[in-house]
C-alpha positions in Angstrom: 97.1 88.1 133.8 93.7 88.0 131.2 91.0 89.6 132.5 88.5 87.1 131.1 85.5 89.1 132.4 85.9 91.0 129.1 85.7 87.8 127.0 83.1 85.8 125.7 82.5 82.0 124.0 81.2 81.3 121.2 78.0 79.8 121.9 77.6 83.4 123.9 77.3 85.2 121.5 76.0 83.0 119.2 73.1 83.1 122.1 73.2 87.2 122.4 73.1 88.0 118.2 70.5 84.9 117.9 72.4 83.2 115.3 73.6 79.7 115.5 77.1 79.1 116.7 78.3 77.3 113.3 77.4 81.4 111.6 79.8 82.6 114.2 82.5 79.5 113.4 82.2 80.5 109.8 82.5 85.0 110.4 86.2 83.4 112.8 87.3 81.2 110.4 86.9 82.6 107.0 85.0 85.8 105.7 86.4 87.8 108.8 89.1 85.8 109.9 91.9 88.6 109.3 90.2 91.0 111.4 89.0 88.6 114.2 92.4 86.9 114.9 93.7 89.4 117.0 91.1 89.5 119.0 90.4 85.6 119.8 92.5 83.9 122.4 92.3 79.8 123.3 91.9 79.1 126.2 92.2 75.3 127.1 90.9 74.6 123.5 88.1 77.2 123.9 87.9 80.1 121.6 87.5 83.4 123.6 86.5 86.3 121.9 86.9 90.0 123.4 84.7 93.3 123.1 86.3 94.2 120.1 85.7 91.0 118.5 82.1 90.4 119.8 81.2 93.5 118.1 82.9 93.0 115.1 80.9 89.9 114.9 78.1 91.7 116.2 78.1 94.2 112.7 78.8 90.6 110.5 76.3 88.9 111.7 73.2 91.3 112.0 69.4 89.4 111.9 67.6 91.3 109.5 66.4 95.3 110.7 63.0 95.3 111.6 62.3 98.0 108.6 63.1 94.8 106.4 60.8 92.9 109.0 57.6 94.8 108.3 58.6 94.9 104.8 58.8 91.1 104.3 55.7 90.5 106.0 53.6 93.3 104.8 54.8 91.7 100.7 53.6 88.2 102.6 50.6 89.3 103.6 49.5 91.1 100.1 49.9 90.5 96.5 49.8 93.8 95.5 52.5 96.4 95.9 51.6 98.4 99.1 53.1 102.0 99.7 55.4 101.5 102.0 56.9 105.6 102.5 53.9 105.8 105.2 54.9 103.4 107.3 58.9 102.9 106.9 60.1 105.1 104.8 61.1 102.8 102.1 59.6 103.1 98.6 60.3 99.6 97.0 61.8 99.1 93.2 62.1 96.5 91.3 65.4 94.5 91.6 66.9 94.9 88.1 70.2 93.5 89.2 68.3 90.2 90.1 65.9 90.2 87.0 69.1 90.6 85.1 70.9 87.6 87.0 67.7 85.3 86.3 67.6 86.3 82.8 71.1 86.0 82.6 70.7 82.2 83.8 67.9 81.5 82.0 70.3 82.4 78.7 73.0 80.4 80.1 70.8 77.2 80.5 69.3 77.9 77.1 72.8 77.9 75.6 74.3 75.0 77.9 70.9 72.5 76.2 72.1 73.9 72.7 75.3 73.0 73.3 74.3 69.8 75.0 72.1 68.8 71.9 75.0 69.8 70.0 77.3 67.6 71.9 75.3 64.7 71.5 75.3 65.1 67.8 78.5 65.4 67.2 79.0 61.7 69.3 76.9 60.2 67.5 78.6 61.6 64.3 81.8 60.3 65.7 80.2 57.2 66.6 79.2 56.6 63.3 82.5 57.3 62.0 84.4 54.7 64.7 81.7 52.3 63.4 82.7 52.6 59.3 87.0 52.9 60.2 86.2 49.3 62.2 84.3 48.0 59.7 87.2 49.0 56.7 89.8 48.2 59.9 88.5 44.6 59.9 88.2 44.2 56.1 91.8 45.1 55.8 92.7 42.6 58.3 90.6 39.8 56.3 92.7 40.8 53.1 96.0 40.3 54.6 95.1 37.7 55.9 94.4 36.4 52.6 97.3 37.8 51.3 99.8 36.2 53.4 97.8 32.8 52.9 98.7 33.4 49.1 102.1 34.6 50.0 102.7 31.4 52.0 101.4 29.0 49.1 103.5 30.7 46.7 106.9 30.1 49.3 105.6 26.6 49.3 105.2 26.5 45.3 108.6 27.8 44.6 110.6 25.8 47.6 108.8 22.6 46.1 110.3 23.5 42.4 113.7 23.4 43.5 113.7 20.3 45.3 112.6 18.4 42.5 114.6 19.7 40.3 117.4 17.2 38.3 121.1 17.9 39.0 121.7 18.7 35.6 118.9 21.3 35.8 120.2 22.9 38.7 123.0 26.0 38.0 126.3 24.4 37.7 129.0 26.1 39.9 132.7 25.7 39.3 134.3 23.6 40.8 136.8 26.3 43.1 133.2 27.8 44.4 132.4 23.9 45.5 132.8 25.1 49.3 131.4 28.6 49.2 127.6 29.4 49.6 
């Protein structure tokens, strides 16, 4: 039988790490699910969690030390860089990783307007281009148009030749090719 005195609910520990229950749904189901699953059991549709579970969560889902605390509100309350090795021990540097990552984005967007600006010239290039094939498309259309107009007269010219023609202008078969055509 499950001792369940050694197992606790979500909302528990949600309550005990002060974070909401929905950080503790995300640690379960994804960025610690392999190493949580052994240690959740349901329980009439209830996730349980035991000691070994709660304290993984526990190390996952950390508030913020209180060295980071005093830093954070000391930087709040002053514009100037304090010295902070007096009082916590920490000497502050600047982040270069995240200076790098702005810059880094800044030259990203930078190239992403060139390209965009580049895009849209090369539409309205193409644009023009559509524009002068279905202007030549529709002149060629209007010439064979005319061209089969001609064509048709010509048919018309040439059919009414022959039927006016006299029977002694017409060839002359022989007589044995009477019944052939």
């Amino acid at each position: 039988m499950i001792d369940f005195s050694k197992y606790k609910t979500i909302r528990q520990i949600a309550d005990e790490i002060g974070v909401s229950t929905q950080a503790i749904h995300k640690k379960i189901n994804k960025s610690m699910q392999i190493e949580l699953n052994p240690h959740i059991k349901i329980v009439n549709r209830q996730k349980l969690i035991d000691e070994q579970g709660v304290k993984l969560i526990k190390n996952g889902c950390q508030p913020t030390t209180t060295q980071e605390n005093e830093l954070s509100t000391m930087l709040e309350n002053t514009n100037e860089t304090p010295n902070f090795t007096e009082k916590t021990g920490y000497q502050p540097t600047p982040d270069e990783m995240t200076i790098n990552y702005i810059n880094s984005l800044k030259e990203q967007i930078s190239i992403l307007t060139a390209d965009k600006e580049y895009g849209r010239a090369q539409i309205a290039d193409l644009h023009e281009e559509l524009k002068k094939q279905s202007e030549r498309i529709a002149d060629l259309a209007d010439k064979l148009v005319e061209l089969t107009r001609n064509s048709q007269v010509l048919l018309k010219q040439e059919q009414g030749k022959t039927a006016f023609l006299l029977p002694e202008q017409q060839t002359k078969r022989p007589f044995w090719q009477f019944w052939k055509k």
